[in-house]
N, C-alpha and C positions, 0 to 999 in steps of 0.2 A: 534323367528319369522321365517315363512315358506314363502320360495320364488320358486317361478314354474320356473326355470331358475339354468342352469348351466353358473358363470361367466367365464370362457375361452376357450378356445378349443385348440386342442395343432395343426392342420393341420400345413400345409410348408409354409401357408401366415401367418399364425397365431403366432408368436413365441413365446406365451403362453403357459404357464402349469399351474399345482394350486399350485405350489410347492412356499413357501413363496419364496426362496432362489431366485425367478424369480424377485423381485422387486430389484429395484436397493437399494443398502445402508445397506439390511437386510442383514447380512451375519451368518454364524454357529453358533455363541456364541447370538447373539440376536434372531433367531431362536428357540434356548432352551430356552432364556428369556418370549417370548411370550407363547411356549408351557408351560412353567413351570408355569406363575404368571397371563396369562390371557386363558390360555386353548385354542390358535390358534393355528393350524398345518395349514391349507391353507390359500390359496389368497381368497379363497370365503370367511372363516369366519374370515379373516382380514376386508375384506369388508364390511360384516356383522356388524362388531363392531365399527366400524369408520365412520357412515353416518350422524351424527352428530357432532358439536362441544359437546356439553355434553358428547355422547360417547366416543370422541375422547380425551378427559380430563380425565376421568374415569379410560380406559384404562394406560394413563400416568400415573397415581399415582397407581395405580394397579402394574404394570412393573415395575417402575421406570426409563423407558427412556422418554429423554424430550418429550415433547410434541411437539416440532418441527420438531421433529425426526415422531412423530404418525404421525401430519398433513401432509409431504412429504409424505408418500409412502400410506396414505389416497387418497392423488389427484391422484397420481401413479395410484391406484386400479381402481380410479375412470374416468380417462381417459383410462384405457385401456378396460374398456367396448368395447371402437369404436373398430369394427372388423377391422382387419390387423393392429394394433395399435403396433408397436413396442415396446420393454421396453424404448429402448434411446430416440427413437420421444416423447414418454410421459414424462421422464423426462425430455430434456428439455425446452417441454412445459410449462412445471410447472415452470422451472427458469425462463420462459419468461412469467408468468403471466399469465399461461391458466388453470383457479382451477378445470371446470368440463366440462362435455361433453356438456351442452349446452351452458355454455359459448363459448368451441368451435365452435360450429356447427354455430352460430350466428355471430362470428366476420368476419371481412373479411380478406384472405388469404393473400393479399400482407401485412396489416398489421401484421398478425402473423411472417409470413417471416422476416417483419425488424426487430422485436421485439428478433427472435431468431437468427440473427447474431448479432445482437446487444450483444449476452450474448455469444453468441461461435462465433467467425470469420469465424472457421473450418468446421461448420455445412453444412452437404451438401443437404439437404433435401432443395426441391425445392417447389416451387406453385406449381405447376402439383402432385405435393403429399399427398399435405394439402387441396385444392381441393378433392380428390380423397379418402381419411380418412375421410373429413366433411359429405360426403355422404354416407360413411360408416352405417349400420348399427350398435346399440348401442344394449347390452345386457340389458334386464330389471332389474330393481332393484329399492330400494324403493328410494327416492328423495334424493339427495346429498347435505347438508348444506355448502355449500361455504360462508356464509356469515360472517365476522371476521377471513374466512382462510389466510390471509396475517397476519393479529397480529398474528396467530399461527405460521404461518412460520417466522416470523421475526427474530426471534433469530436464524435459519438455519443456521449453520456453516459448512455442508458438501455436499454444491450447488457442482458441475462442475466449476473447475476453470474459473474465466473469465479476468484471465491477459493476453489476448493476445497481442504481440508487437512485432516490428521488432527486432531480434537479437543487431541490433546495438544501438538500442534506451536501452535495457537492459544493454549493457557494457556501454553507455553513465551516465546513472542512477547510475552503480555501482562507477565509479569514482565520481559522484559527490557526492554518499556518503559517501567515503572517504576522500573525501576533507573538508567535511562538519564534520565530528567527529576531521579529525587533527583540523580545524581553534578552533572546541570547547574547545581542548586540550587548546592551546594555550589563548586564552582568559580567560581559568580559571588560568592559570599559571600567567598572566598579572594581573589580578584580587588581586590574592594573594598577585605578588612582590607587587602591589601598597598599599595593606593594610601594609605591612612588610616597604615600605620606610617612609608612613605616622606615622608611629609608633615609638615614639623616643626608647621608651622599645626592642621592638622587633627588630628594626636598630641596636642600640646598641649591642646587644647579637648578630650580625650577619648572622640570618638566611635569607635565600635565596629560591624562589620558586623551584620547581622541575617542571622542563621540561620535555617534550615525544616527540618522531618521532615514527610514523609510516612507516620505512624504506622498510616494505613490507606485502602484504594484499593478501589472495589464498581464492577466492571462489571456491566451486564444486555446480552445479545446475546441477541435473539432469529432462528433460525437452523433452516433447513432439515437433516436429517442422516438419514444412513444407515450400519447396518453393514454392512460388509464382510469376506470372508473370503479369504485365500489358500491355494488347494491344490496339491500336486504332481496328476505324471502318474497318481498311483495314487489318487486321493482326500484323501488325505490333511491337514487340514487345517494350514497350517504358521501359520496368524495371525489374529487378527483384528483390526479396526481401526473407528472411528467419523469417519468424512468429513462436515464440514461446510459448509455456504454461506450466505448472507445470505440471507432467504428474497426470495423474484423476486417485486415487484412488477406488472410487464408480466403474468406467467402469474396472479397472483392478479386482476388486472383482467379477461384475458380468460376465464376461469370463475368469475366471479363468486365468488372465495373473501373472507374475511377480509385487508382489509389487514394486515400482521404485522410488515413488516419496519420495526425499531426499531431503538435499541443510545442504552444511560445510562452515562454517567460521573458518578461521585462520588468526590471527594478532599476529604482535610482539609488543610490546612498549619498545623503550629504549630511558633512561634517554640522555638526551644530557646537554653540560655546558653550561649558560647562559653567554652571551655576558657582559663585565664589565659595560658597559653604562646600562644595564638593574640592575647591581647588588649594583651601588653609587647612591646616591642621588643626584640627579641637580639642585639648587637652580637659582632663576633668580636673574642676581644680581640688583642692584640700580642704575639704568642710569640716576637721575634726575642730576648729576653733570655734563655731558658728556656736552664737548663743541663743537663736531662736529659729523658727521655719520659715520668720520673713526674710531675716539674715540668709539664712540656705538658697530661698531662691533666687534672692536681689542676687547673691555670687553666680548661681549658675547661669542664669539670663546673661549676665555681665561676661560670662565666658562664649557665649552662642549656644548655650544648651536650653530649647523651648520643650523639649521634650523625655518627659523622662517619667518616675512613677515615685512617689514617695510613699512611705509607709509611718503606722499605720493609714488606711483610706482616709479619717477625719484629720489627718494631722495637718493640712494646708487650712481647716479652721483654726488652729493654735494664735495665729499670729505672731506677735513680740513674746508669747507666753516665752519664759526661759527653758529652755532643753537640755540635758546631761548627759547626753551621750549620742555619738552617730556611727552608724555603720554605712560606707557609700560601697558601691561596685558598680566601674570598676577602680580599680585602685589610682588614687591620686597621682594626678599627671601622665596617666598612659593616654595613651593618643587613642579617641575613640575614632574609631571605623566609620567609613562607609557600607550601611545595613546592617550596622552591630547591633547588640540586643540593646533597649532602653536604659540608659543609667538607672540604677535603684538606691533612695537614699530611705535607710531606717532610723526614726530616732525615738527614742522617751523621754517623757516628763520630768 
């Protein structure tokens, strides 16, 4: 297919060339994939190939790179029509939902604007921009199929990060995942002792759960950041704050920075000894003979039971008073658990 139109130009507004290596995501080794298995060396005849979902499908099985992979740097091609269109502005346009040039030209700018802080905090591209690009000039080409281009992007796994957060809100999260993995330790250890006490077999033969601490936990994140500050109307500064991101891969490929983005886990586990009262079995014993609530408790202390709820709330004033009846739960001689609910004894005068 023949088209009267050169797509880029390379001038100093322009920061286009036709060199594939110009879209964000393509880098040297998929370069050769394209040259190799679909016969593209330029951004024109990427463009060429990709104006359709059909074509866009074609190509993917042809290459073998996903298809979400084709439709991002499709839209890529296909926003950067607009003259003065930067690579970064278009892509992330495209994270924020802008699939072609008339979709852009047609929305409106304060919208687009929230949509893309919404997906980068850090973006500094203003309305006076987006204005200023929608009036832009558009390079010809035959009609762009946006239509199903979000099912093609959907499975997109290498957007621009969009974890943006305050530094301290990230150390907040980190502890509480720590905290959240020991408690899981722990609950599985409990799990166990209680199948091992429930068990006359396994009681018997002596075995015991194995316990863990986590005595110490070393992340490294390495991580893009910025401060920021908040002011009223009159200047005034009411805060500051440190905003962090995963550093972006795609933009360090497309300027040739330092790859950076990492992140290390280190943990210890070590065994710790379980407490005796986790390791014997606690039987409740038989309170229906008890003739007073000092009687009731002298037995339960005497069995290892410090904890529990008697009923009614005054009834641990009684004393030696004599009692006529008791209700206990749970029933005499079951083996109470570890984390079970409180023994409950009820009694009347």
């Amino acid at each position: 297919m023949k088209h009267d139109y050169y797509l880029f130009t390379s001038n100093k507004e322009n920061h286009m060339t036709s060199k594939l290596i110009s879209i964000i995501g393509i880098d040297s080794p998929l370069k050769a994939i394209l040259k190799e298995k679909g016969n593209i060396s330029t951004v024109k005849q990427f463009s060429d190939a990709t104006r359709t979902s059909e074509a866009r499908r074609q190509l993917a099985q042809k290459t073998g790179i996903p298809l979400a992979n084709i439709a991002n740097w499709a839209v890529q091609t296909e926003l950067l029509r607009i003259e003065k269109m930067s690579p970064e502005n278009a892509f992330d346009l495209m994270n924020a939902g802008v699939y072609s040039t008339s979709q852009f030209k047609a929305s409106n700018p304060k919208v687009i604007l929230e949509k893309l802080k919404d997906q980068n905090a850090m973006n500094y591209i203003t309305e006076a921009v987006i204005e200023k690009l929608q009036v832009g000039k558009v390079k010809k080409a035959t009609e762009f199929d946006d239509i199903g281009i979000h099912e093609e992007l959907i499975a997109e796994k290498t957007k621009a990060p969009s974890m943006y957060a305050n530094l301290s809100d990230i150390i907040a999260e980190l502890g509480k995942g720590i905290a959240q993995a020991q408690r899981a330790l722990d609950e599985s250890a409990i799990e166990t002792q209680n199948k091992i006490l429930a068990d006359d077999r396994l009681y018997s033969m002596g075995l015991q759960a194995t316990w863990y601490t986590m005595p110490e936990a070393e992340f490294t994140l390495k991580m893009d950041y910025m401060v920021t500050e908040e002011k009223n109307s009159s200047g005034k500064v009411l805060g500051r704050s440190i905003k962090a991101v995963p550093s972006n891969a795609t933009y360090n490929n497309y300027f040739k920075s330092e790859r950076r983005e990492s992140s290390s886990v280190r943990l210890r586990f070590l065994p710790i000894p379980m407490t005796d009262r986790m390791l014997e079995r606690v039987y409740m014993p038989d309170l229906s003979a008890c003739k007073s609530v000092q009687e009731v408790i002298a037995i339960l202390e005497e069995n290892g039971i410090t904890d529990y709820r008697l009923l009614p709330a005054d009834a641990i004033e009684w004393g030696d008073k004599t009692i006529q009846h008791i209700l206990q739960s749970p029933a005499a001689n079951s083996v109470i658990t570890i984390g079970a609910p409180k023994p409950v004894i009820e009694v009347k005068a």
